[in-house]
FILUMSE-953559 format. One record per residue (C-alpha): residue number from 0; residue in three letters; x negated, y, z. Coordinates in steps of 0.001 Angstrom, whole numbers, padded with zeros to 6 digits. Each point is the difference from the previous one (the first is absolute). Layout:
BEGIN
resi,resn,X,Y,Z
NUM,ALA,X,Y,Z
...
//
This chain:
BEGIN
resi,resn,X,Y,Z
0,UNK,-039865,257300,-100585
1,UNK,003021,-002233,000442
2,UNK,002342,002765,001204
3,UNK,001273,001185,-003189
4,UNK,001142,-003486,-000856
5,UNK,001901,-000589,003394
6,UNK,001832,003745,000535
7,UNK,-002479,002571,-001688
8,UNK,-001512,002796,001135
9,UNK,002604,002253,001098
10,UNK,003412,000038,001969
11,UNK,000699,-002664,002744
12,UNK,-000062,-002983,-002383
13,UNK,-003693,001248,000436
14,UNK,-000336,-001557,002970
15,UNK,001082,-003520,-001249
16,UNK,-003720,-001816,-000488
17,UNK,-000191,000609,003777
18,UNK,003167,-001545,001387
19,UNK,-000244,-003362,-003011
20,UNK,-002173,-002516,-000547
21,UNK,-000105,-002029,-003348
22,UNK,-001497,-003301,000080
23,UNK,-001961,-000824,-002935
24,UNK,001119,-001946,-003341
25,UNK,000405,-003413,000659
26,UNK,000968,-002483,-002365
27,UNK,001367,-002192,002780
28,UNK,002603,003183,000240
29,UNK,-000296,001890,-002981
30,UNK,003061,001887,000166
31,UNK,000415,001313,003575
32,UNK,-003894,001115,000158
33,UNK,-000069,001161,-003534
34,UNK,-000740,004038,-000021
35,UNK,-002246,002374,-001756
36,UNK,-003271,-000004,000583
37,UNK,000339,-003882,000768
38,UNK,-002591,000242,003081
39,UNK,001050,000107,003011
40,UNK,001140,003781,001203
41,UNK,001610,001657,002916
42,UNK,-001464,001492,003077
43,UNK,002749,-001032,002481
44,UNK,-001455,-003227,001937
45,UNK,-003920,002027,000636
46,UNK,002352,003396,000962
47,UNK,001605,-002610,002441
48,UNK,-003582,-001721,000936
49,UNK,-001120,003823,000832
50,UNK,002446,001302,001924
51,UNK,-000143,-003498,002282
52,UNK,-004052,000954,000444
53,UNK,000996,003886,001262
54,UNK,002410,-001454,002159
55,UNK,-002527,-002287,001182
56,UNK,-002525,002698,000469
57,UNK,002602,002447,001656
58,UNK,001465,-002643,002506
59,UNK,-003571,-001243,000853
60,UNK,-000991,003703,001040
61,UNK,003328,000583,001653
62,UNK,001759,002411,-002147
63,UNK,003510,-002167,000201
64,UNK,001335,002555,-002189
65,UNK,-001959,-000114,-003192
66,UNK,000189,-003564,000575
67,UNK,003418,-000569,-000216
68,UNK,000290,002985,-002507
69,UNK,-002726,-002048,-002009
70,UNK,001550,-003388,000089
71,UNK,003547,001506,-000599
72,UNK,-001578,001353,-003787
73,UNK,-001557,-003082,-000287
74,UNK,003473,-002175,000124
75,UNK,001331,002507,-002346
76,UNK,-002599,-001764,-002537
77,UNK,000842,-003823,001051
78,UNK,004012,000960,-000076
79,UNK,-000540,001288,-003417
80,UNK,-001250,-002943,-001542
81,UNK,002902,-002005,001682
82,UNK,002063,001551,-002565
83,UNK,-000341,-001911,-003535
84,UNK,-000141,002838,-002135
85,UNK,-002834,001041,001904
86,UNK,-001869,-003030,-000893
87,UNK,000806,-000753,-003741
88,UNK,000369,002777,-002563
89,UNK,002352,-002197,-002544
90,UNK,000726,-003509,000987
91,UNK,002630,-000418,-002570
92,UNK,000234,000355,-003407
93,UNK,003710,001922,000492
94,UNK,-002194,003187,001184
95,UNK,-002411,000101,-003756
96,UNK,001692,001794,-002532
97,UNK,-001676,-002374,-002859
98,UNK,002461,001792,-003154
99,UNK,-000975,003794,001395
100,UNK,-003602,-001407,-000703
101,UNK,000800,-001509,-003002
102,UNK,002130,003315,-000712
103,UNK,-001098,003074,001234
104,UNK,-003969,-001039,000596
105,UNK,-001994,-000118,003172
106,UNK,000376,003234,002090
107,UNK,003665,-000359,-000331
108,UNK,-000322,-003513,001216
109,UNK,-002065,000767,002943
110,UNK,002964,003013,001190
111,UNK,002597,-002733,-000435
112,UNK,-001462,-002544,001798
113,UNK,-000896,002675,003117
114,UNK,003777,000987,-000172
115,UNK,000857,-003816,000276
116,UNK,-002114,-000914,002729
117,UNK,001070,003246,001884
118,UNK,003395,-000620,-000122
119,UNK,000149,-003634,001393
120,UNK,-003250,001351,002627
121,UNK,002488,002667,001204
122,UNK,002866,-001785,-000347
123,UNK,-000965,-002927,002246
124,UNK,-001418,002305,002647
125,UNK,003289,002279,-000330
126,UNK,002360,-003377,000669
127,UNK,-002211,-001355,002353
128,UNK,000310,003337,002154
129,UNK,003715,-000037,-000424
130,UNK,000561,-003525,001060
131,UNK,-002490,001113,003398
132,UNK,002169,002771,000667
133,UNK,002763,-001918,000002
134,UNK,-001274,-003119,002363
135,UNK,-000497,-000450,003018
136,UNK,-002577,-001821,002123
137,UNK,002547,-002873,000478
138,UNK,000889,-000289,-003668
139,UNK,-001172,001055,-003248
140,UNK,-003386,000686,-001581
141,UNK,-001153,001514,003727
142,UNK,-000257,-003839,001189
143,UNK,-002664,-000656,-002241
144,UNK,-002497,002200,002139
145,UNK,001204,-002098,003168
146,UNK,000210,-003480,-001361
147,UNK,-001965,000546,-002839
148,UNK,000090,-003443,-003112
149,UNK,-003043,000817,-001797
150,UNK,-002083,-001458,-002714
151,UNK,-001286,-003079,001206
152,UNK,-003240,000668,-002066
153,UNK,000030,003499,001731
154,UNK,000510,-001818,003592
155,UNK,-002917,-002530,-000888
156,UNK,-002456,002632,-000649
157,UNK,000333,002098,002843
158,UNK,000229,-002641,002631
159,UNK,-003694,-000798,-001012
160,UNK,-001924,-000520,002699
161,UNK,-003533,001427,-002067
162,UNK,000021,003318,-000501
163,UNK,-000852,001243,-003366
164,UNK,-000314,004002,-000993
165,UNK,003374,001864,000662
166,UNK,000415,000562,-003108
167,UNK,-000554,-002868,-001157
168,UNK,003398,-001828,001776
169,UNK,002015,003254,-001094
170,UNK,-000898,-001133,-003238
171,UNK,001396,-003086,000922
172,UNK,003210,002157,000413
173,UNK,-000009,001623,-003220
174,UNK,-000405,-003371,-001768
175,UNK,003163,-001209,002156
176,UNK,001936,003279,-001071
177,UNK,-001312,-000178,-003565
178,UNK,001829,-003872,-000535
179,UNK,003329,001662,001512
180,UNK,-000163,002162,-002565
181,UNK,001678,-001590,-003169
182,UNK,002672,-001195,001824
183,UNK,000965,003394,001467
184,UNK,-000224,001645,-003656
185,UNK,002423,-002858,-001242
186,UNK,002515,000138,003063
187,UNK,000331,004148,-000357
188,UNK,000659,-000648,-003910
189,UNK,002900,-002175,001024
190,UNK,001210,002405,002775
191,UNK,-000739,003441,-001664
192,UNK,000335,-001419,-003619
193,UNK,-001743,002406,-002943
194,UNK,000872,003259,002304
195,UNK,-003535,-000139,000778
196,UNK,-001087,-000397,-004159
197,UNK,002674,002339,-000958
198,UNK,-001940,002981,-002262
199,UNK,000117,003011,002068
200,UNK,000786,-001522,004032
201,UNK,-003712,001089,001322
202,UNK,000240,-000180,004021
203,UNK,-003164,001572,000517
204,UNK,001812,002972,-001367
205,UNK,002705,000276,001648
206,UNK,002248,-002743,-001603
207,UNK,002776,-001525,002189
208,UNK,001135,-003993,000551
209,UNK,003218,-000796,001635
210,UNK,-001806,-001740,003369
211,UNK,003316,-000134,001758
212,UNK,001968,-001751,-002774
213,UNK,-002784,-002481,-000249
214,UNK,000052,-000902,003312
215,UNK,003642,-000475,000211
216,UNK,001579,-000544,-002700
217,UNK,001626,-003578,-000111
218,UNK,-001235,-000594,-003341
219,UNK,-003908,-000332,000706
220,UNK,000141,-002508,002777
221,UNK,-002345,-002637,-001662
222,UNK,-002360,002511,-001609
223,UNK,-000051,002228,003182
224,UNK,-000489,-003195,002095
225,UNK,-002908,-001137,-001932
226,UNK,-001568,003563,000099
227,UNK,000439,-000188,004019
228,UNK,-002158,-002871,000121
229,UNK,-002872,001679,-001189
230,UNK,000717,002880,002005
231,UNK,000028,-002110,002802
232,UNK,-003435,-001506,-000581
233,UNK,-001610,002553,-001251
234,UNK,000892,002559,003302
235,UNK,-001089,-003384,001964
236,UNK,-003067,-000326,-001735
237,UNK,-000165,004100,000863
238,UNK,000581,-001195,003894
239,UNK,-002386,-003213,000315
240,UNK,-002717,002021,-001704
241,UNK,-000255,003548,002127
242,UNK,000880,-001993,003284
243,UNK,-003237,-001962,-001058
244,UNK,-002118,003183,-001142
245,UNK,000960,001445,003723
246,UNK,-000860,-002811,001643
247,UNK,-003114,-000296,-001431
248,UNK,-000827,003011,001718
249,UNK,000846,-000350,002937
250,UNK,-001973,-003392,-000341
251,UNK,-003035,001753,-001146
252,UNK,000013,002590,002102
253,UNK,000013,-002228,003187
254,UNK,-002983,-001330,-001763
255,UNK,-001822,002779,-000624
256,UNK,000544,001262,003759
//
């Protein structure tokens, strides 16, 4: 039932309620958990939790394989919600379109505010790639994998030595993702300025942003510096996290046997 409030029913945004997770409403963070329906929806950390069992099941019987294939579809799932779009559907009020409401009434607000979110989804995953592409693995966004800074709440509740359901501590990861959120919305809006808000600039559909002049054009240093920060932890959150799924594996597995 949640699907056609996180992608709809048709196209690849269909997919979307598989690869998210939103936490649900909290007062304690009202704005980075708020959605619609305000219960908690997504299908991303049990998808992760079920492809870690088949693995489990495959690598016990000895089909190495459909193990690996298994747990290589399952870190698709925990990677996703390492991004913080992935885990918070608006975490600023910058991406809610309050005067088309006001103006043009309630279906026109809810396209708005999916072309809005889109855009600085897309855009983040777009510059993110670009600044990978560009690095290499002794400089750059690359080093995060190797000598990865994550969240320190992330690091605390992995290293745990209980072990709660899987998906349970990739919720953990969502949550961590979810608070990175706001602060990624506000440094693209100082990098990117209203290109993203400008009527008309839908990326989804085919729009284009200037990547390369953002990344080197001498007049975003600060903006693009405080944007790479939260690149940075975010892709090392990304690192810590499937490095911990795998091992747990492994881990199990040896048990198991």
């Amino acid at each position: 039932p949640d699907q056609k409030y996180m992608g709809g029913f048709t196209g690849s945004s269909s997919q979307g309620f598989r690869h998210m997770f939103y936490r649900a409403w909290s007062l304690m963070e009202p704005l980075v958990t708020f959605h619609f329906p305000l219960h908690e929806m997504g299908q991303a950390p049990d998808r992760a939790a079920l492809y870690f069992k088949l693995a489990l099941q495959a690598g016990k019987a000895g089909h190495a394989f459909w193990a690996h294939r298994f747990l290589g579809w399952g870190l698709h799932y925990v990677q996703d919600l390492s991004q913080p779009y992935h885990a918070s559907q608006f975490a600023s009020f910058r991406l809610l379109p309050i005067m088309t409401l006001i103006r043009d009434g309630w279906e026109a607000t809810v396209r708005e505010t999916t072309r809005r979110v889109s855009n600085y989804h897309l855009s983040f995953e777009d510059y993110t790639d670009l600044l990978l592409a560009s690095s290499s693995s002794e400089s750059g966004l690359e080093l995060a994998f190797r000598v990865p800074k994550p969240s320190r709440g992330l690091n605390e509740a992995l290293g745990l030595e209980e072990t709660p359901r899987l998906s349970e501590r990739i919720r953990e990861l969502a949550a961590v993702s979810s608070r990175l959120a706001s602060a990624v919305v506000r440094a693209q809006g100082k990098l990117m300025k209203d290109e993203l808000l400008t009527e008309g600039v839908d990326i989804g559909k085919g729009s284009k942003v200037d990547y390369e002049k953002l990344a080197k054009n001498s007049s975003y240093v600060n903006p693009r510096e405080e944007l790479y920060s939260l690149q940075f932890e975010a892709l090392s959150n990304t690192g810590l996290a499937a490095r911990w799924y795998t091992e747990q594996y492994y881990k199990q597995l040896r048990l198991r046997k």
